[in-house]
N, C-alpha and C positions, 0 to 999 in steps of 0.2 A: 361697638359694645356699649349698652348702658350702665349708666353709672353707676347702679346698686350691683350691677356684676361686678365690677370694676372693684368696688368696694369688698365685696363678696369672697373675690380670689385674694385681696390682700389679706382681709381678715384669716381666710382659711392659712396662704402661706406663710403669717406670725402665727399663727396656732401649731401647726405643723414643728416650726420652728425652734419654738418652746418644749414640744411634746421631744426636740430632737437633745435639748438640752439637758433634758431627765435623763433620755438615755444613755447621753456622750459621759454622766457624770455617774454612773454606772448605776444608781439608785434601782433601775426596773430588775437588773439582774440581781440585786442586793436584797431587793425586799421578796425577789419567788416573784416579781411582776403580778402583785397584789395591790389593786389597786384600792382598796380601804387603805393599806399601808400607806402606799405615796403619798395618796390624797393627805392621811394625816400627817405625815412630815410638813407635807405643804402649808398643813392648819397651822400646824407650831410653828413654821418659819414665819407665816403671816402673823402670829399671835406677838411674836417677838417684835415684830416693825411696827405693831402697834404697842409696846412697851416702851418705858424710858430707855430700854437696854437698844433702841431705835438704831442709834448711831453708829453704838459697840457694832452690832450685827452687821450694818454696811458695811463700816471698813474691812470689818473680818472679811466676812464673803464678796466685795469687789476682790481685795487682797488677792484671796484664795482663786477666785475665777480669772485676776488676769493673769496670775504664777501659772492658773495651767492651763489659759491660751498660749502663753508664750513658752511654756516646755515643747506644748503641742507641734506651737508654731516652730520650733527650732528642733523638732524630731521632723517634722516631714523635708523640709527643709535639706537635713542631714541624707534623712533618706534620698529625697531625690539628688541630692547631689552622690551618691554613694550608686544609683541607679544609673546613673550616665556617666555612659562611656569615657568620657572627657571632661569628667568632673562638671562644676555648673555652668 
């Protein structure tokens, strides 16, 4: 395979990836999957990390995003131990 393919499928699956992040945070079904909408939440959230308020905003939203990987992660978790038979 060459290397701009190479390149190509990574680019695509962080894109992909990202596009998967909107959805998991329920944003597409929130805004009617308007995409002027998201897009402009996105301006704001960009508009803010280039603000003083730079810093506030990372910690909030790291905060916020690893509290609900780790809900996340500890619902499936439950779930699949609650799915098998003999526990995990």
């Amino acid at each position: 395979m060459r290397t701009w393919q190479v390149e190509r499928r990574k680019r695509t699956r962080h894109l992909i990836e990202l596009g998967g992040l909107v959805v998991k945070a329920g944003v597409v079904d929130l805004a009617g999957d308007d995409r002027a909408t998201i897009y402009g939440a996105l301006l704001w959230a960009a508009e803010k990390l280039q603000s003083d308020e730079r810093e506030k905003a990372l910690a909030l939203w790291t905060a916020k995003g690893k509290q609900a990987f780790e809900a996340e992660r500890a619902s499936t978790n439950l779930t699949a131990t609650q799915d098998h038979p003999y526990g995990a």
